[in-house]
N, C-alpha and C positions, 0 to 999 in steps of 0.2 A: 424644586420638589425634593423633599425629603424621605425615607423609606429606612427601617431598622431592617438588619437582619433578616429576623423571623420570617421575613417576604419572599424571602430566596428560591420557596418552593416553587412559587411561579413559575421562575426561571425552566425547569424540567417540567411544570406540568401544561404548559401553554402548547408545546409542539407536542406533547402527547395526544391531549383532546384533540387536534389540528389532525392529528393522523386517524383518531378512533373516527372521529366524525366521515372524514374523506373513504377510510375503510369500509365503514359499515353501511355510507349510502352507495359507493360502488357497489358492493357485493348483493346489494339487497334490490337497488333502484339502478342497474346496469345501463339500461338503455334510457332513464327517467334522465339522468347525470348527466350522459351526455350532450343535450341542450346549452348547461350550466357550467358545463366541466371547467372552465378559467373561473366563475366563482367560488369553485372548490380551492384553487390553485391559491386566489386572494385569499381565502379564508387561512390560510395555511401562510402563506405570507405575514400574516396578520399578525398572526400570533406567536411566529418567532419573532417578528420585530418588536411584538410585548415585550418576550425575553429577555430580547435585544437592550429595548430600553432600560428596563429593570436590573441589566447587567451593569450597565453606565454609569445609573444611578448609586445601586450598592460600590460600586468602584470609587466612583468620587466618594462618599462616604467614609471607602478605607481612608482616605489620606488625611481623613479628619480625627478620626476616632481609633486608630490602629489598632482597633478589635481583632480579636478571634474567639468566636461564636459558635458552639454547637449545641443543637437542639435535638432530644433522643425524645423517642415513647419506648413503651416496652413492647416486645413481639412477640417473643416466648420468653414467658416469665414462670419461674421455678426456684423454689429453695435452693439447691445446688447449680443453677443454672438459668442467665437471664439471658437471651440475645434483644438486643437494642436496633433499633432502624431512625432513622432520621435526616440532617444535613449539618455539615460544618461549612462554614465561612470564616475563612481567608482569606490573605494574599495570593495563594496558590491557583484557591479555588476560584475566585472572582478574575483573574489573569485569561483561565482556561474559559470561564463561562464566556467571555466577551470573545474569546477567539472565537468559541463556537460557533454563537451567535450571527457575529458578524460574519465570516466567511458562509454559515449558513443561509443566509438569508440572502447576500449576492449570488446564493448557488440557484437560490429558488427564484430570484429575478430571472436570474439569466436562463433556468431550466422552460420559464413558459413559452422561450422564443426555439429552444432547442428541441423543446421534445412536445414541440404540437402539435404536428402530424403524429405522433406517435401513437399506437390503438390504447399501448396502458398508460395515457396518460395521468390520469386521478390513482392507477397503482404509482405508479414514480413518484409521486406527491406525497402520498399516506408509506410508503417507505423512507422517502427524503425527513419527514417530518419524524418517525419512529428513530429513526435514527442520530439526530441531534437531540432526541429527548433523551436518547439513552447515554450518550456520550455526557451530556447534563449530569443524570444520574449518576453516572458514575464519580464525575469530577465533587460531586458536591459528600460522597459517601462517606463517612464518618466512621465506619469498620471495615473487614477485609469479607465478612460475608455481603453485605450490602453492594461492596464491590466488585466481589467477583459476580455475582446477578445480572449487574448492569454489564460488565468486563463483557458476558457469555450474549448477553441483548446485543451489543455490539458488532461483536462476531457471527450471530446470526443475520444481522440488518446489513454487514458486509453478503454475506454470501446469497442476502436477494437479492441484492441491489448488481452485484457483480455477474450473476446469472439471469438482470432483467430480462434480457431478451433470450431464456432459454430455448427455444426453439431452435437455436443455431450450437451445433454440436461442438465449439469452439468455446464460446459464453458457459455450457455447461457444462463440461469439462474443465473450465477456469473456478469455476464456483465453487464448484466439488475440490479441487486441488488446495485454494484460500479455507477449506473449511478443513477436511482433513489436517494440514500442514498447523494449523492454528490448534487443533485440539492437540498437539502432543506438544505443543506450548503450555496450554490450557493445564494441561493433568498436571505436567509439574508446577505450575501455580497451586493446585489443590492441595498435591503435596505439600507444600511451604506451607499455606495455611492452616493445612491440618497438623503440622509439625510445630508449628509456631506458638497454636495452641496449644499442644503436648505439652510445651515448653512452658509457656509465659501461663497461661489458661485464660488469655483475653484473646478477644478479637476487634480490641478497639486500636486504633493505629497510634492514638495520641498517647496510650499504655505503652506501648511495646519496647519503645527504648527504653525506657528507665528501668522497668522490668527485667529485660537482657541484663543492663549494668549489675542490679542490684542480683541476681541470679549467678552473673557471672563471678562476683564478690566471696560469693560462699563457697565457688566451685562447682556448682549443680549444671553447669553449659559444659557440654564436653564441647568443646575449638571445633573439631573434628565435624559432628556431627551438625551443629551450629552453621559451617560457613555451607553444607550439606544442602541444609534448610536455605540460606542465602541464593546458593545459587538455582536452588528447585524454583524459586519465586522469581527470579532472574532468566528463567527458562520460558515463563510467560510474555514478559515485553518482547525477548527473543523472537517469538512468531510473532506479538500482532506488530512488531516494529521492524520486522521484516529484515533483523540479522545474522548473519550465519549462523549457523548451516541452514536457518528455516525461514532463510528470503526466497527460495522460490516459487513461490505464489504471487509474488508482488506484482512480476512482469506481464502474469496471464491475468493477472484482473486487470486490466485496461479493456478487455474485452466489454467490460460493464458501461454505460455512458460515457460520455467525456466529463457532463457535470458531477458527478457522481466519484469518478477518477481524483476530480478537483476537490471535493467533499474527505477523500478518504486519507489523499495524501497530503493535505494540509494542516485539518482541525478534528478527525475522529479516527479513525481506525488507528493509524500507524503513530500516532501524537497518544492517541493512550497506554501504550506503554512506557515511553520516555514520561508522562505524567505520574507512574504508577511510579517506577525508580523513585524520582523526584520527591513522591509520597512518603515512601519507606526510605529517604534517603538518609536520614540519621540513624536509622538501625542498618543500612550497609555500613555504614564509614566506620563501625566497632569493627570490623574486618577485614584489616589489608590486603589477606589472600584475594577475598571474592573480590575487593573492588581492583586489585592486579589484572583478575580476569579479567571482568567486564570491562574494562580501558583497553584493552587489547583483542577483546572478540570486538569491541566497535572502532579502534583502527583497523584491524584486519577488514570488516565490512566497509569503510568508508573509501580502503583503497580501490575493494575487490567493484564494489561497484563504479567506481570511475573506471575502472580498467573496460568494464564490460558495456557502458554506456558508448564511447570510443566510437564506436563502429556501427551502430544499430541504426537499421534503415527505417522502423516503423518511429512517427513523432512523438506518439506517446511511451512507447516503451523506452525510448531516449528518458525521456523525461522522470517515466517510474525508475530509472537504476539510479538518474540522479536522487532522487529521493530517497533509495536506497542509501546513497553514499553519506547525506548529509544526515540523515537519521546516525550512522555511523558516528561522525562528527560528533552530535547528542551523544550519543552512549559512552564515546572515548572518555568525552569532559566531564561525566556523572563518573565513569570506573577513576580520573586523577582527582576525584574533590571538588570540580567547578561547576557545581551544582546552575547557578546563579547564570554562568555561561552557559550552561545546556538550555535553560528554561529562555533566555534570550535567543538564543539561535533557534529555538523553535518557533519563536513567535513570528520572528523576520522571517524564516523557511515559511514557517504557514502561507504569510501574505505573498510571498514572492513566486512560491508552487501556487495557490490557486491562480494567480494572474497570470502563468503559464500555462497552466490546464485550462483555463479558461479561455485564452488566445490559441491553443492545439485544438477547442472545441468551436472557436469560432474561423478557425482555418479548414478547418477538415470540414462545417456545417456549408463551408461558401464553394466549397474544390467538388462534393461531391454532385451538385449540379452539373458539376462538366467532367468529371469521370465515372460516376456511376456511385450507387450505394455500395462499397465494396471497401473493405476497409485496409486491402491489399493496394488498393489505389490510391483511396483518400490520404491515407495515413503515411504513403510511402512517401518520405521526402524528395526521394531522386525524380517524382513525379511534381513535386512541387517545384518553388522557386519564382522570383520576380513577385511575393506578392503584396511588398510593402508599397507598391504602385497602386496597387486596387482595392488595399487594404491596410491607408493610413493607421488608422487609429488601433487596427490590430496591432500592426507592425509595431508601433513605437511603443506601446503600453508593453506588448512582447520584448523588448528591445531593454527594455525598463528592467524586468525581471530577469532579463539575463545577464545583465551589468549586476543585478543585485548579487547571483547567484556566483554570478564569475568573484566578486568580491570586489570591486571597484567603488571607492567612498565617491560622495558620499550616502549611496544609499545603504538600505537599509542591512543587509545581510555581512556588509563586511566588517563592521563592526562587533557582530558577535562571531564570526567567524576568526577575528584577527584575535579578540580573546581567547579562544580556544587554541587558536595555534601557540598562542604567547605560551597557556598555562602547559601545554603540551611539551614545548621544548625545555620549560623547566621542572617537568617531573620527569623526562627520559628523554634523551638524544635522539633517540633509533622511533619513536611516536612523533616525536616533533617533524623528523626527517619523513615520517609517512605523510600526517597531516601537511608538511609543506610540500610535496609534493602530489597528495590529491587537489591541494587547493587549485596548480597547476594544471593538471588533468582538467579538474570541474572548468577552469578556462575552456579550456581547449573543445572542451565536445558541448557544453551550452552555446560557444559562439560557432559551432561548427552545426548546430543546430540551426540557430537564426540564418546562417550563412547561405543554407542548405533551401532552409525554406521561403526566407521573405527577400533575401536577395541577388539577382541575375536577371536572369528569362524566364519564362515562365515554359514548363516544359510538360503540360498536356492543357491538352485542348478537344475539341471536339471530333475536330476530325480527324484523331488519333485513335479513337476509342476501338480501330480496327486491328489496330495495334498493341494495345493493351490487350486486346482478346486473344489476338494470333501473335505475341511476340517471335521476334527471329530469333534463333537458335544461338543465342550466346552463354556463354559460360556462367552459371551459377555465381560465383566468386566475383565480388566488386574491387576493382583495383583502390588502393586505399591512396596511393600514390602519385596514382599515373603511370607511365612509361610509354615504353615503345609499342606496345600493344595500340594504340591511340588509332593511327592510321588503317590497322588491320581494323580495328572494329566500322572504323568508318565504312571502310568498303564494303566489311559482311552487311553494313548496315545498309547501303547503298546497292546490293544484291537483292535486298527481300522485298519484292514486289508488292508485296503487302503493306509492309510500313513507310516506306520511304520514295519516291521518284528524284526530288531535287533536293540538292545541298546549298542555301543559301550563302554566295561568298562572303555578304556584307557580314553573315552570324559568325562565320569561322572563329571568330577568335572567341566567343561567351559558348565555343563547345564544353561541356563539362568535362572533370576529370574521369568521371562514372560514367563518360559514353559507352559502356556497356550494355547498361540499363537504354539507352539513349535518351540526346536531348531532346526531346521533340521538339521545342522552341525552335529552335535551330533547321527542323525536318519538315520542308514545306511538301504539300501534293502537290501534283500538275494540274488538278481542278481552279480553275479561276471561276472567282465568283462566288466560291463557299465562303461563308460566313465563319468565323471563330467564335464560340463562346467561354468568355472570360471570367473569372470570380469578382464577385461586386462585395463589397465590404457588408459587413453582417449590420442589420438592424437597431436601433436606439433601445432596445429591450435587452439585445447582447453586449453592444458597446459599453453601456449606462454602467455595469456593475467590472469591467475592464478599467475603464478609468478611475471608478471609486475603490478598488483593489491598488491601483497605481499611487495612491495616496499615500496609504500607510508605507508601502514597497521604498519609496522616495525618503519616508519623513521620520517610521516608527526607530529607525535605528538610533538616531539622538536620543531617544525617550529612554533608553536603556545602558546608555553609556555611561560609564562609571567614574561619574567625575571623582571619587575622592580617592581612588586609588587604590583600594581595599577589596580588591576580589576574593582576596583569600581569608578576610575578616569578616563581609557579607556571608555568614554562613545560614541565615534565613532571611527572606522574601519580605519581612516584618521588618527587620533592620533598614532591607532597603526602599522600604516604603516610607517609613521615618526621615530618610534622609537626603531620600531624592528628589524633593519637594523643594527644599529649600537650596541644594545644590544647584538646580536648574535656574533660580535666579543671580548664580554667582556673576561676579562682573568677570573671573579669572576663568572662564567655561573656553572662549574662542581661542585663548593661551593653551589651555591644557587639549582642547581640539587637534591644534596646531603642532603642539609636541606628539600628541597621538599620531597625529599621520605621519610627521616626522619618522618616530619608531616604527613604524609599521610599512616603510620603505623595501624592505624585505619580501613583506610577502604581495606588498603592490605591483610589484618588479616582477615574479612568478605567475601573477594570475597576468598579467598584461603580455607578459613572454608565450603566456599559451594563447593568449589573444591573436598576437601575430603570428605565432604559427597555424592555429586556424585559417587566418586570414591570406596566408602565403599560401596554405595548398587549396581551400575551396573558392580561392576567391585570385589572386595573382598567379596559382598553376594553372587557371585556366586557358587564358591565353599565352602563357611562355611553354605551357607544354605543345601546342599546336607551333608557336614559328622557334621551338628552340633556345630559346633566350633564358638565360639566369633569373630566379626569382629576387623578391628585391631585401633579401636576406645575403643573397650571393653566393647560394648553397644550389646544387647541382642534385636534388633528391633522388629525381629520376634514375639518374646513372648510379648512386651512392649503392653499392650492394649491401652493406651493413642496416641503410635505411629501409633500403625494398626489403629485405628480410623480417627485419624487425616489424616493418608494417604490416607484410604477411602474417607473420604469426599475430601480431592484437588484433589483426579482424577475425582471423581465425576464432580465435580467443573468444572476440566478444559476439559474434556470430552465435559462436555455440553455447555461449553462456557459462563458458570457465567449464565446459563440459560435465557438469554438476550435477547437470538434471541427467546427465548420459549416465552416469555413474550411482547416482541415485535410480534408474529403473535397473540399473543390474544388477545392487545387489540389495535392493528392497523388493521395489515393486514385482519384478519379479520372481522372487522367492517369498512374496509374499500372498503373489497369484500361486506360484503352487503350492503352499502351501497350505489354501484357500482349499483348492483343486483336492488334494490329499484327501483334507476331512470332510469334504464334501461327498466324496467316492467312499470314506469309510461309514457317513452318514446313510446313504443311498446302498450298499451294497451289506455292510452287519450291521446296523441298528436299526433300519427300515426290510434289512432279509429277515430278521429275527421277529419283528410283527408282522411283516406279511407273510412268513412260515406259519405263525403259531396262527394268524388269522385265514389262514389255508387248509392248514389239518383241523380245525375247527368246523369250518365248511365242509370238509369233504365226511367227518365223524358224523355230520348235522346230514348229510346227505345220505350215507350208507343207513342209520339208523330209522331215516323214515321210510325207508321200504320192508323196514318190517313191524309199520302199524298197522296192518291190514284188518283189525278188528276181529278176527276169529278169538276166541275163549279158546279153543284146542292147541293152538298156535301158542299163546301168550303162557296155557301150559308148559307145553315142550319145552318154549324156552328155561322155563325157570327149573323146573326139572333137570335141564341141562348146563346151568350153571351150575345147580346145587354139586352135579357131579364132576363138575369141570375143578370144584373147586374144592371137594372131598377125596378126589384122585389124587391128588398131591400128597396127601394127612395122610392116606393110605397104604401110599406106597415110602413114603421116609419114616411114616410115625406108624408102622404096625399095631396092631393091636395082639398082644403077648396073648397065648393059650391060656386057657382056664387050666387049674389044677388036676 
């Protein structure tokens, strides 16, 4: 099947009507719907995988015809002034549609198994569907007004979607924080746009550079003012891409679904800014200043989020800071030039985060039948463990994604991960050394996640949930190490009546190192005869879109490898559409594979290094911290005081979250509450004392004067009579009237 072009609107208007429909019979037909409500769900399915299709199709297409296509009407049209709306097609643009698509449509498979008890179900539908229409929209927009429209839809359809279950004062407070934090991203976008146009007097994107150039020619660009504009527009991906300083939002929207989590962090929210750079990336690269910054505010965020993921007890927000880091990664490679490399680390991130968020949503869907709806349970991994026994196909698809993530060929994320580190080390030393050591990190606390969650014992259960409620009184702080503390906690543990009667001998050695928290696996009752209830592996409606995410996770990273060696000569997406077509049939691909992994020895060696040291402290600490014994590194961590230190402080660290958010309410939020407070009190006290005075002596004049309407004619004399003299008394006494002659 063949399809031009011009077809593309489809692509965004399929999951629009998919949501107007699902909206307006909710809201109209509330109780009629729900009978039907999975027919709403399919219909909505339906029609992204329209999209879906239509995405595929125009894709193969490019490889034929290496078009680039844009199609305008006019908006507002004016002699001096015409704005245009419409869509372009690309390379860029057709990359992004297909991501959407696809990672949308296994969101909404997997949502009718996750969210069907839920009451808003047909809302979560007509959200899910608005919001891949607008992400659509955006990707396909052809000017910078058209795009920020969609850019601001975006941002909105995050802050339902993350506040869906408002009702919970956690959810809406995260909602409000992602929306606040995004608009002072947002306004400096405005600015750029509106500067850009001072400048150029377009608002077409495919104008802008040449215009710049040809502006800059005569002189008329002041440098100054110029990279001004660059970084005001740079201020926007900054919040929706969740980089310093205005990532923190990112952590508290997991409050919002798990599917939805998987939605934001993979293919719309936090991907449309790295898309937007990517857009404007030829009118960045006329200025070295701005793109110095931006390569160095996204290694600063790629570290600062590894640093902070470390330590984090809940699964998902593990997960959200990794996403934070690799966004980082993106933004580095966009600020040194490796455009091509950002736009490939995206794609593999996409696949690789939803297959995790989507295994975090089918972990936490199967755990909370046996801890409770509580997301301080479900989510807490020290509660989890042992559950790649009850939850094959979670486990391994999960297992999938974190090989990817760690960087381990050959799937898919190391490949464009290992380019980014490459072009890192040869734009600057001290980037390359951040990048090689987050890659490091990103080891270390992805498999310290899987390690945590899918494998050991399984440490709650049913007849724990007594203890979940009434925990024993141990210390806040999780040893990140172990130590000597090991055996005290066992005993406080073995003291609380409540949680514990026996300490199984057989378990002693799969105690955790976070026996703080305790293991419950390990914490039998003296009741014989109670039944355990265990986590059963999630359903063929949750699994189904786990293993078709594991696909591309596995496979898409070949698709993007650069066989001809030219990363720095691929400077548009059109080049490498021309030419990866036919590279891919070279006989010399398994040669140059071959030499690639070769070179990339380096940083294979770093991400495997933090493999095993995950694997020494959550997985070999655990039984050599109980008899004693050397880990099988032959490091003594425990006793090491350099190491206990250091540990200390990165949980500390990543506990409080680089302390950022602490330092952000003291000298924002709250000087921005009083300052709130101030005008509010000047409001209330002179600008409301001032009308309600004047509408006070008004009343009380309207009062006095009616008690002397009493209708008498003799009365109504006097008075006037007595004004006349009230007010001839005066004239009288300063204006004499002189003697007659």
């Amino acid at each position: 099947m063949k399809l031009s072009n011009e077809y593309a609107w489809i692509i965004p208007l399929c999951p629009l009507v998919a949501s107007c429909f699902t909206g307006l019979l909710a809201f109209f037909f509330p109780k009629a719907t729900r009978g039907f409500r999975r027919v709403c769900a399919l219909v909505n399915i339906f029609f992204l995988t329209i999209a879906m299709f239509v995405s595929f199709v125009l894709f193969w297409e490019q490889f034929i015809s290496h078009s680039i296509q844009q199609y305008l009407w006019a908006w507002i049209p004016k002699s001096d002034f015409c704005l245009e709306i419409g869509f372009l097609v690309d390379p860029l643009t057709l990359i992004m549609s297909l991501l959407v698509t696809t990672v949308g449509v296994s969101v909404m498979i997997y949502s009718d198994s996750y969210m069907f008890h839920d009451q808003g179900y047909l809302r979560f539908y007509a959200y899910l569907s608005l919001f891949t229409a607008s992400m659509s929209g955006l990707v396909f927009s052809p000017n910078l007004i058209q795009l920020y429209i969609f850019w601001e839809l975006v941002g909105m359809c995050s802050y339902l979607l993350v506040g869906f279950w408002f009702a919970r004062a956690s959810a809406a407070n995260a909602c409000q924080k992602a929306f606040v934090t995004n608009r002072i991203g947002d306004f400096g976008l405005l600015l750029g746009i509106l500067g850009l146009y001072w400048i150029t007097g377009s608002f077409e994107i495919s104008e802008l550079c040449d215009r710049f150039v040809d502006l800059g020619k005569v002189g008329f660009v002041n440098p100054i003012f110029a990279n001004i504009i660059v970084l005001l527009l740079f201020l926007g991906p900054v919040a929706k891409s969740a980089q310093f300083p205005l990532h923190v939002w990112l952590p508290d929207a997991m409050e919002g679904p798990t599917p939805i989590s998987a939605l934001i962090h993979a293919a719309t929210m936090v991907a449309a800014g790295i898309f937007f750079i990517v857009r404007i990336f030829n009118l960045i690269l006329i200025f070295p200043l701005s793109m110095r910054v931006i390569s160095w505010v996204g290694g600063a965020t790629a570290f600062l989020g590894a640093t902070l993921a470390i330590s984090q007890r809940d699964l998902k927000r593990g997960l959200a800071y990794s996403t934070m880091s690799q966004l980082g990664y993106m933004v580095s490679a966009l600020g040194i030039g490796a455009s091509r490399s950002a736009l490939f680390h995206l794609v593999t991130h996409a696949y690789s985060k939803a297959l995790l968020f989507l295994g975090a949503g089918s972990v936490i869907h199967s755990v909370e039948k046996v801890v409770g709806y509580s997301p301080a349970k479900s989510q807490n991994m020290f509660f989890l463990g042992g559950l790649r026994k009850y939850m094959p196909i979670t486990g391994t698809t999960f297992l999938t994604g974190t090989l990817s993530l760690c960087g381990i060929p050959p799937l898919a994320c190391f490949w464009s991960k290992d380019e980014i580190i490459t072009e890192s080390w040869l734009y600057s030393p001290a980037l390359g050394l951040i990048a090689s050591g987050t890659a490091g990190l990103t080891a270390f606390y992805m498999f310290r996640i899987h390690l945590l969650t899918f494998e050991g014992d399984f440490r709650a259960n049913k007849m724990n949930l007594n203890y979940f409620n009434n925990p024993p009184p141990f210390k806040g702080d999780i040893s990140l190490w172990g130590g000597t503390e090991l055996e005290s906690s066992i005993n406080r543990i073995s003291q609380n009546p409540i949680s514990v009667q026996y300490i199984v001998e057989n378990e002693k050695n799969f105690l955790s190192i976070h026996s703080q928290l305790g293991d419950l696996s390990a914490i039998k009752q003296a009741h014989s005869g109670e039944s355990l209830v265990w986590p059963k592996e999630s359903n063929f409606v949750m699994t189904f879109p786990l293993v078709a995410l594991a696909i591309p996770t596995i496979l898409i990273g070949l698709v993007g490898v650069d066989f001809n060696e030219k990363r720095n000569g691929f400077d548009s997406l059109y080049e490498w559409f021309i030419y990866q077509p036919n590279l891919l049939n070279s006989s010399k691909n398994l040669d140059f594979l071959r030499e690639d992994l070769i070179n990339s020895i380096g940083s294979i060696s770093i991400s495997i290094f933090g493999i095993l040291l995950s694997s020494n402290i959550y997985v070999y600490g655990q039984a050599n911290m109980v008899n004693n014994q050397k880990n099988f590194l032959g490091l003594e961590l425990k006793n090491n005081k350099l190491v206990s230190t250091l540990g200390r402080f990165v949980r500390t660290w990543s506990l409080n979250r680089g302390y950022i958010d602490y330092y952000y309410n003291i000298w924002f939020v709250r000087n921005v509450i009083f300052l709130s407070k101030l005008i509010s009190q000047f409001d209330q006290q002179v600008v409301d004392g001032f009308v309600n005075a004047t509408g006070a002596s008004n009343f009380i004049g309207g009062e006095s004067i009616r008690y002397g309407e009493n209708g008498r004619v003799s009365f109504y004399s006097f008075v006037l009579v007595l004004g006349i003299i009230l007010i001839m008394l005066p004239l009288i006494i300063f204006f004499p009237i002189p003697p007659f002659p």
